[in-house]
N, C-alpha and C positions, 0 to 999 in steps of 0.2 A: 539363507539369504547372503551367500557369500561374506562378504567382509564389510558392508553396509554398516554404518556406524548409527548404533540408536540413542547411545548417551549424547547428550546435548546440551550445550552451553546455554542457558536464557539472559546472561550481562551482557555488558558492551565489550568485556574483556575477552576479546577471543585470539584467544592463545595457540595460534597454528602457526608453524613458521613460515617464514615467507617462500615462496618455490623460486626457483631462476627461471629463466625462458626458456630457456632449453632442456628441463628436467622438470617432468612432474611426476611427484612419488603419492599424491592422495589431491582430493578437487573438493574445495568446501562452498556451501550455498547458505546464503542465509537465508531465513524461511520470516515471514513479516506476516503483519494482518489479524492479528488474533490474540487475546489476553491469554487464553489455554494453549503452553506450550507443548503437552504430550499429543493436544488433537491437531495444532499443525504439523509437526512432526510427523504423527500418524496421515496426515492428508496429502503429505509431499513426498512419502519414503515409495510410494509408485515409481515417481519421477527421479527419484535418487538411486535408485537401482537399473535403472534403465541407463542414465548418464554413468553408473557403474559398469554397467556393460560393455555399454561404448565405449570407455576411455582403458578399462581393466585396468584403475584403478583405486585406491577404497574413497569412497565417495562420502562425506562427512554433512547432516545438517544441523546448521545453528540457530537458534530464537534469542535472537537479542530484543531487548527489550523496546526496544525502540528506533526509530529511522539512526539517529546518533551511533548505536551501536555494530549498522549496516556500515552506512559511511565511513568509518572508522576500521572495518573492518578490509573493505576495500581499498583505502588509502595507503591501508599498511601491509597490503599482500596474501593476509590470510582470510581473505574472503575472496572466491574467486567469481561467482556468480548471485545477484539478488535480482528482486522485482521491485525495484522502488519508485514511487511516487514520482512525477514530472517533476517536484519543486526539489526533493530530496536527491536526483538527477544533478539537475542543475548546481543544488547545492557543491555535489563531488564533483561538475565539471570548475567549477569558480575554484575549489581549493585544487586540482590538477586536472587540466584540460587531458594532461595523457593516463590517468589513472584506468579510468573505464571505458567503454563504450555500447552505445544501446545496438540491441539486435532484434529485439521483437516486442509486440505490444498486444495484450491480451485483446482479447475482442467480446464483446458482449451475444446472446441468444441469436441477434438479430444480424450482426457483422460487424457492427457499432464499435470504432475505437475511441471513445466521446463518452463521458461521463457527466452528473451534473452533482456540484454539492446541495446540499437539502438540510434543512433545517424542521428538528421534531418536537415539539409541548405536547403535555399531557393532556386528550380532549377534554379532560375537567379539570384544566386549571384554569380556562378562561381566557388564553391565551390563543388568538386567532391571527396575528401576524407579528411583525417586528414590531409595531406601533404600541402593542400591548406590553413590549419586554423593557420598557425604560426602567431602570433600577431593579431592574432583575439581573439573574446570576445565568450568564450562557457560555456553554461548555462547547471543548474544540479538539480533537483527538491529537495530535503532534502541530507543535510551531513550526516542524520543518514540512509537514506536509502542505502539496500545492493545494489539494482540496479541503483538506482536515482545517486547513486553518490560513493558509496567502491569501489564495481568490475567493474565501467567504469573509477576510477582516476586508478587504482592499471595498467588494460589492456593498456591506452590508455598511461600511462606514459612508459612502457614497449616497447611503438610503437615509440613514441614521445624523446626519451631517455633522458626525466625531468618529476620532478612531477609537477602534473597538475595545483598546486597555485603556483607553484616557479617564476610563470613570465620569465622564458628559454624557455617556446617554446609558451602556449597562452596570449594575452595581458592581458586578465582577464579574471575571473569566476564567475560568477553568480548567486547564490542558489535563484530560482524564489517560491517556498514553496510548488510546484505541479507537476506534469506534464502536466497538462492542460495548464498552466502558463506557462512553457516551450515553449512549444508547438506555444501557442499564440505569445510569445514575439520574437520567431525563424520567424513564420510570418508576423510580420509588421515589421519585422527587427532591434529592441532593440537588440537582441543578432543575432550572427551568424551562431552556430549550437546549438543547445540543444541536450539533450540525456533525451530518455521516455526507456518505452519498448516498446516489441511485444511477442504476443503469436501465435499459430496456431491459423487455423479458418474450423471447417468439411465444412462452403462454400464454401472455397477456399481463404478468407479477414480473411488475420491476424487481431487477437481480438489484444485491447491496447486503451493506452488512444489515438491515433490518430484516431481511429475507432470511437470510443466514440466521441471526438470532433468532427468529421466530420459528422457523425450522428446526433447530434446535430446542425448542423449549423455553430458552434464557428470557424471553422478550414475547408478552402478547401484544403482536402487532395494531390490534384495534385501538390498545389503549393510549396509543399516539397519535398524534396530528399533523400533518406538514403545516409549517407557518412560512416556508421562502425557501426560495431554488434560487439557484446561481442559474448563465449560462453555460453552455456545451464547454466544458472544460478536457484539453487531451489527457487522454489514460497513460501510465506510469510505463516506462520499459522495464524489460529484463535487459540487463547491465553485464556485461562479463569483463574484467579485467582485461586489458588493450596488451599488456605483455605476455599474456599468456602463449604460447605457440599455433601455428596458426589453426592447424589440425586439429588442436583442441578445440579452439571453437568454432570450428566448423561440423566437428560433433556434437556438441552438445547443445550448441542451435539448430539442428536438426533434428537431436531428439524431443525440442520442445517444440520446433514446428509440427513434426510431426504425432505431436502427443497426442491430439484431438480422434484424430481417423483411425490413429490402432490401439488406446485405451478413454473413450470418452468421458467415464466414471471418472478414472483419474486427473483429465485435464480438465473438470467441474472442479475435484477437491482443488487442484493447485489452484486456482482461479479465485477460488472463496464462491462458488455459485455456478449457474449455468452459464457457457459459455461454447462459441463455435470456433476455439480455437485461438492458435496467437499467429499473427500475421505481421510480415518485417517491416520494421522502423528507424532510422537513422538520428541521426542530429541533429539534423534540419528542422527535424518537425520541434524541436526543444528550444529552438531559436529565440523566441519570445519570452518564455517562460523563463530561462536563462538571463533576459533581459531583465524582466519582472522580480526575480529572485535578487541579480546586483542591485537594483535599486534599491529593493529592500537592506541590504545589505548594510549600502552607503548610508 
């Protein structure tokens, strides 16, 4: 596999130097979405070899631990490409409007670039909607994510009539660093309800990380409940560095456009699920959310 790199960072410290714009000598991707760093690495290293192909030259993926360690990696050069979250977006355009810029935006079974957040209790805890979780314990996968955690504190405090940490309406809050981990700790009952997402499914099974877990084994899907969905929240771009040369990414969003049509298996693993593909997205569409994010901010 040529020169494809499989050792892999999982901190925030990632230690690549920065490239100039006129000189790239290696292209690093941070890889998100998953508590298991060997199986996203194993799920991405399709797509890392292929952008190796394309650029010829050695193509590097990272698992940091968290959106923080994306951001961070980006800001500072040594990360040249991620998939991050709408809010986590936002985030690195607030601290350098010229750091990144989005190029494409995964698509769900159906075409669907629209996600919804969701909220899961255990069907035996008794727990049948938000009205049931007062002084309960509910878990939120990152504070920088727009779905893990913005537009489910902003909705659910809206329902609740407190904000979500103020301790007026839940006992406490959680930030578990996934949604897998959500997920998990909503099933052996550490927390009471957690909130992931969900997307369509052309099966008829909503795609999401509860699909995902349960597909894997981690998570028996029956033994959870939905208690509350958000509205249509937009899906997360893939992000490339704005200084990089222009050629570059112009390959390397092209290998991801065209991941779908000449390896489908593959553009399922990158995705975290089934998916018809990633189709192009701008700034524009981050415009609100970006709004939503400052506010929070301030």
């Amino acid at each position: 596999m040529k020169t494809l790199l499989a050792a892999l960072v999982a901190t925030t410290a990632l230690a690549v130097p920065a490239r100039a714009q006129d000189e790239i000598k290696g292209f690093g991707i941070a890889i998100l979405g998953g508590e298991n760093a060997q199986e996203r690495v194993a799920d991405s290293t399709c797509l890392a070899q292929r952008i190796e192909d394309a650029l010829g030259v050695p193509t590097a993926l990272f698992t940091p631990a968290d959106y923080d360690g994306a951001i961070e990696g980006l800001l500072e050069g040594s990360i040249d490409a991620a998939w991050l979250g709408a809010s986590s977006y936002a985030r690195t355009y607030l601290s350098n409007p010229d750091a990144v810029e989005p190029v494409l935006v995964g698509t769900g079974p159906d075409g669907a670039v629209s996600h919804a957040a969701i909220a899961y209790a255990r069907r035996d805890s008794g727990i049948a909607s938000l009205d049931d979780m007062r002084g309960k314990v509910i878990g939120f996968a990152d504070p920088n994510a727009l779905t893990g955690y913005l537009i489910p504190s902003v909705e659910i405090a809206a329902l609740t009539g407190a904000p979500v940490g103020s301790g007026a309406y839940f006992g406490a809050v959680r930030f578990t660093g996934s949604y897998e981990q959500t997920l998990l700790a909503v099933a052996s009952g550490e927390i009471d309800a957690g909130v992931a997402w969900i997307g369509g499914g052309s099966d008829g099974v909503p795609t999401g990380p509860l699909r995902t877990a349960a597909d894997a084994g981690l998570v028996d899907g029956n033994v959870l409940v939905e208690i509350w969905r958000s509205r249509p929240i937009p899906g997360g771009p893939i992000v490339l560095r704005k200084s990089l040369p222009a050629e570059v990414k112009e390959k390397v969003t092209a290998v991801y456009a065209g991941l779908h049509e000449r390896d489908p298996d593959c553009a399922d693993r990158v995705a975290n699920g089934p998916t018809a593909g990633f189709t192009p997205i701008g700034h524009d569409a981050y415009v609100s959310v970006i709004a939503a994010r400052r506010a929070v901010s301030d």
